[in-house]
NUKOLBA-297799 format. One record per residue (C-alpha): residue number from 1; z, y negated, x. Coordinates in Angstrom, 2 decimals. Layout:
N
{zaba NUM {Z Y X}},
...
***
This chain:
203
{zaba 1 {19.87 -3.33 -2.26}},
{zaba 2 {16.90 -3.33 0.37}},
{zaba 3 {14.88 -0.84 -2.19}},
{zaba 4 {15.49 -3.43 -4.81}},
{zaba 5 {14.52 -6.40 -2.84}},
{zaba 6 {11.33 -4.71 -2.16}},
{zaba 7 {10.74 -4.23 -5.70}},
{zaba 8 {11.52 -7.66 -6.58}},
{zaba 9 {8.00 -9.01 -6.26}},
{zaba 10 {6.08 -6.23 -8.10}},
{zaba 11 {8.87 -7.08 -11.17}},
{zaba 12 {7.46 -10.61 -10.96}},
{zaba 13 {3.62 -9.43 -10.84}},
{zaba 14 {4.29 -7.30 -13.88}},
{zaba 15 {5.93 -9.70 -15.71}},
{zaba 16 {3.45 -12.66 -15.21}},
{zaba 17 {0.55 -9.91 -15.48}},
{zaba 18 {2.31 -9.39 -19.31}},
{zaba 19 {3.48 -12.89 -20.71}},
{zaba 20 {0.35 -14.75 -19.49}},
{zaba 21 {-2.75 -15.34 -21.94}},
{zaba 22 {-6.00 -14.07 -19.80}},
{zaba 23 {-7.77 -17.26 -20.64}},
{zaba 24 {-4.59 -19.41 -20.22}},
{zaba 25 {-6.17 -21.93 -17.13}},
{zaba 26 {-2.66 -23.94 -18.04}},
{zaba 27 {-0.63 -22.01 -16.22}},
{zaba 28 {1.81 -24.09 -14.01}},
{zaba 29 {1.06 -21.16 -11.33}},
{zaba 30 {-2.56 -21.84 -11.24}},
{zaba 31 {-2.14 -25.60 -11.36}},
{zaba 32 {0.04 -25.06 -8.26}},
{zaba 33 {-2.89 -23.17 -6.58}},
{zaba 34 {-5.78 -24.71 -8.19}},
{zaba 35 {-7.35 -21.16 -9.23}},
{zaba 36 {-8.83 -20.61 -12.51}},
{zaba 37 {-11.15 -17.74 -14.39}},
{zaba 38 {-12.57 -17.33 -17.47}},
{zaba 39 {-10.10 -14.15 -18.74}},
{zaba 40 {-8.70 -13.41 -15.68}},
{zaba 41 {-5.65 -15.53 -15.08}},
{zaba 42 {-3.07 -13.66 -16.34}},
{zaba 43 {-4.07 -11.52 -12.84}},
{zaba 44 {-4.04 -14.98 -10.89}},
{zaba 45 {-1.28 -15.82 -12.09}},
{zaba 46 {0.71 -12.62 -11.29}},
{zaba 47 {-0.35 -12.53 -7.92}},
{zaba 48 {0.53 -16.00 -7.37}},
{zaba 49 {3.89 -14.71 -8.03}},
{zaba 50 {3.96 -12.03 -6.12}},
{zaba 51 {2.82 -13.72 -3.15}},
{zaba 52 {5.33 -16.36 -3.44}},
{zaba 53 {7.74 -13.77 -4.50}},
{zaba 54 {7.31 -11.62 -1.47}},
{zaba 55 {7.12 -14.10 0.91}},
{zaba 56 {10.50 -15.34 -0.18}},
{zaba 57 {11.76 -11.64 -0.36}},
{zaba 58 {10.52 -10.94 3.46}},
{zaba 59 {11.88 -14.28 4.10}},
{zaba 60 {14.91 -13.51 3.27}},
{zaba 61 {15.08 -9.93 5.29}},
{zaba 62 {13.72 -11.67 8.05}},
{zaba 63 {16.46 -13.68 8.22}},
{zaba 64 {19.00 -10.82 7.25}},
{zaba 65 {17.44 -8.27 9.99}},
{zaba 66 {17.84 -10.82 12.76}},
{zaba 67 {14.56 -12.06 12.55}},
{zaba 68 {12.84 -8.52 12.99}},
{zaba 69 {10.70 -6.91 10.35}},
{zaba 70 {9.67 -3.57 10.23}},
{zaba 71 {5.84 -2.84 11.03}},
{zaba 72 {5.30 -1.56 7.29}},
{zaba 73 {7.11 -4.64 5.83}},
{zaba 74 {4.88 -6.93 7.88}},
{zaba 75 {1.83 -4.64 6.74}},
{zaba 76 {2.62 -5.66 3.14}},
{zaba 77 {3.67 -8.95 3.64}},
{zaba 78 {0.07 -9.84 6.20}},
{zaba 79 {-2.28 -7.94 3.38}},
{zaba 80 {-0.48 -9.85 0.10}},
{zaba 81 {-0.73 -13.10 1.34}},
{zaba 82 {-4.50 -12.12 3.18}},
{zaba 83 {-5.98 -10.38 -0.22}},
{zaba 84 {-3.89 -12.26 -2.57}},
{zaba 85 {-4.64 -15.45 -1.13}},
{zaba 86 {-8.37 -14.82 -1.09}},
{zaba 87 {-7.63 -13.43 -4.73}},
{zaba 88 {-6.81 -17.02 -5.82}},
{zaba 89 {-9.29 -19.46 -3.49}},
{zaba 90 {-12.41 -17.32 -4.81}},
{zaba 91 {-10.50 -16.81 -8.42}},
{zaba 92 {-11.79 -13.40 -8.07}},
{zaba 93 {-9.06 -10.49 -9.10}},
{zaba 94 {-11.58 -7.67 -7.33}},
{zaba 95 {-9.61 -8.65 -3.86}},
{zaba 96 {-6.15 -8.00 -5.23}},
{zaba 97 {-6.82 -4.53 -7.02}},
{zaba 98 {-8.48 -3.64 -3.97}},
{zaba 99 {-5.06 -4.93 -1.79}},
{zaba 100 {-2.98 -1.22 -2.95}},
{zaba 101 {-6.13 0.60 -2.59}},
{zaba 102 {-6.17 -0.22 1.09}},
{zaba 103 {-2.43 -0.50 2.20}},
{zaba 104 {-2.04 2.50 0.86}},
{zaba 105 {-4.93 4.28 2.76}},
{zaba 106 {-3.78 2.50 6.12}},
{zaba 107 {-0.02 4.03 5.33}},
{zaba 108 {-1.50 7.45 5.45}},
{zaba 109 {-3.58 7.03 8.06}},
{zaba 110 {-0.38 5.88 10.00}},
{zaba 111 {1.21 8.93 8.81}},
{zaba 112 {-1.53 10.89 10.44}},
{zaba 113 {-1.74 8.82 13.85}},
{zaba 114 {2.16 7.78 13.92}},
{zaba 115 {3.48 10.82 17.30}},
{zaba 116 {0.67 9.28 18.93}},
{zaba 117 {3.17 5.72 19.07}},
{zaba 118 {6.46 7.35 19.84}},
{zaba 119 {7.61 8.32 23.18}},
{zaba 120 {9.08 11.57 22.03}},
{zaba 121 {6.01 11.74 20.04}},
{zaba 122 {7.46 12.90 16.71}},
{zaba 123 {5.74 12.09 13.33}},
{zaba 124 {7.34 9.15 11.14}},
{zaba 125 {8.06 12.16 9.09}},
{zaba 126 {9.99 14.04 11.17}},
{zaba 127 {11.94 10.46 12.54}},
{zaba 128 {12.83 10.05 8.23}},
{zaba 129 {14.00 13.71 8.13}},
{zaba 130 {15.22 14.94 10.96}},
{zaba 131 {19.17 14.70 10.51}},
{zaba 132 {18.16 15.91 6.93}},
{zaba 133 {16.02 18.94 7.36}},
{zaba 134 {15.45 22.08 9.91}},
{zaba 135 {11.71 22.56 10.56}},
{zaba 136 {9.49 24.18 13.38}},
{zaba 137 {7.42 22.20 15.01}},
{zaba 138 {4.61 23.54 12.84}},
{zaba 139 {6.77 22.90 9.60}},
{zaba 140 {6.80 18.95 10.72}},
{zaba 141 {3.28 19.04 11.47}},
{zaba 142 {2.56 20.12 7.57}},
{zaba 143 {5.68 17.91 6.06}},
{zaba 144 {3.55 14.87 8.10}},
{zaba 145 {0.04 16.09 6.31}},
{zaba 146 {1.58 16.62 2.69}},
{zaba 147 {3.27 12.57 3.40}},
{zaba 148 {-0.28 11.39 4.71}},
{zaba 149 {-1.96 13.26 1.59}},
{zaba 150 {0.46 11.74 -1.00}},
{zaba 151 {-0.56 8.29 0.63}},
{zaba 152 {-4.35 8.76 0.29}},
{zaba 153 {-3.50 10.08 -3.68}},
{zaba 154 {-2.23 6.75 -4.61}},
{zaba 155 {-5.02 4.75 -2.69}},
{zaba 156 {-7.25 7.14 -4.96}},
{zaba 157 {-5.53 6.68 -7.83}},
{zaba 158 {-5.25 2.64 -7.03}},
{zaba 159 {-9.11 2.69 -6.91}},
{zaba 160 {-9.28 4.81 -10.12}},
{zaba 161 {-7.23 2.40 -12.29}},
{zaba 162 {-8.33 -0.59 -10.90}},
{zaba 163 {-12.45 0.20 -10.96}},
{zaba 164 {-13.15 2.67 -12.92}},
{zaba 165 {-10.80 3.72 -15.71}},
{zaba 166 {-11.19 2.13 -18.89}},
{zaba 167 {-12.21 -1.29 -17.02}},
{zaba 168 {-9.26 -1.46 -15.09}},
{zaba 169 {-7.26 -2.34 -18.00}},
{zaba 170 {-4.18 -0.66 -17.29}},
{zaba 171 {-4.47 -1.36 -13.57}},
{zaba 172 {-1.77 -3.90 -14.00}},
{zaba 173 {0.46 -0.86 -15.55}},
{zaba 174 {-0.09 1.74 -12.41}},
{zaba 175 {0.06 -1.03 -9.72}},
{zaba 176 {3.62 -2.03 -10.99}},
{zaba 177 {4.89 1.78 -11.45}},
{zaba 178 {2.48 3.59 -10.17}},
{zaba 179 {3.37 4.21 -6.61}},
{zaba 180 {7.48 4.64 -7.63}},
{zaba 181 {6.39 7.70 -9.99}},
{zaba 182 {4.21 9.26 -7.83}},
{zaba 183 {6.60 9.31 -4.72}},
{zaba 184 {9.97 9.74 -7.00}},
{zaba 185 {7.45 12.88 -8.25}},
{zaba 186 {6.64 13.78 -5.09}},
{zaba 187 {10.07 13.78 -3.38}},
{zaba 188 {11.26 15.71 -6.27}},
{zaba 189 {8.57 18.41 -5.59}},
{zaba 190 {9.30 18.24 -1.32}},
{zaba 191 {13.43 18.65 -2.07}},
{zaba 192 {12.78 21.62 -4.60}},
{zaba 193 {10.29 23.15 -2.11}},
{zaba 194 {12.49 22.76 1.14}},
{zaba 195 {15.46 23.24 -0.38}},
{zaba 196 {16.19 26.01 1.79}},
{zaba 197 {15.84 24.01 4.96}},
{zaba 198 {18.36 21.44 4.41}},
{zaba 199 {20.83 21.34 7.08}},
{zaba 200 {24.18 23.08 5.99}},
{zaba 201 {26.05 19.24 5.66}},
{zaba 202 {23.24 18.53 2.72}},
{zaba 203 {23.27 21.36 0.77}},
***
């Protein structure tokens, strides 16, 4: 249910970014937040939506968790409303395309820095996986690196799609998918590859 939640608001970008005409300034979206382009609104408009979505989505945990959020969740709520808000008040879509570019570069940097914030000083790696897998300390150090590289991949890719393939016209495409394929892909590829150290309960 959580995973879905989370997804909620990139369902709503995608679906604004689809159904609404580029040079559409009508929008009741960017009436509502007085932003307007010359053929960019369908992107205004879609991240209209997802700010409003995710702030109601994060709302709504908030409330659920007891009023706690976890550091990544207020990560991406802090940089949607930051670069999506700036998005809209300049009119500009460069901010938002550049939003996934750099959440996703801080998340592997995290990834890299993370045992230096734990008492115990494990990796966020090893603090996901450790009732799951059996690693030497050496094996968590490399599970941590392989996390942090996937991370800096999709920032890459972000950038790719949103500045310099084909325009960024199928930016709108990867940024609604993009990051679920790559990690579904890449969890795939980390079972099939430590299959052999799963503990004996998850085999």
């Amino acid at each position: 249910m959580k995973a879905l939640l989370d997804f909620l608001p990139l369902i709503v970008f995608f679906y604004l970014y689809k159904t609404v005409e580029p040079t559409d300034t009508n929008h009741p979206l960017l009436q509502l937040t007085g932003a307007a382009g010359s053929d960019n609104n369908h992107v205004l408009a879609a991240t209209a939506g997802l700010i409003i979505a995710t702030v109601l989505v994060y709302g709504y945990q908030l409330v659920k968790q007891k009023f706690r959020l976890e550091r990544q969740q207020w990560l991406v709520l802090a940089m949607t409303v930051v670069f999506g808000g700036v998005t809209l008040a300049l009119s500009d879509d460069y901010y938002i395309r550049l939003k996934a570019v750099l959440l996703n570069a801080a998340f592997g940097l995290g990834m890299l820095v993370s045992h230096f914030f734990f008492n115990d000083r494990r990796s966020a790696v090893q603090k996901m996986f450790d009732s799951v897998l059996v690693l030497s300390a050496d094996g968590w150090k490399k599970l941590n690196w392989a996390w942090a590289g996937m991370f800096f991949l999709l920032a890459a890719l972000h950038a790719f799609f949103a500045f310099v393939f084909a325009g960024g016209r199928y930016w709108g495409e990867f940024t609604a998918f993009g990051d679920l394929i790559v990690m579904l892909s890449y969890m795939g590829i980390m079972f099939f590859v430590l299959r052999k150290h799963f503990k004996s309960e998850w085999r």
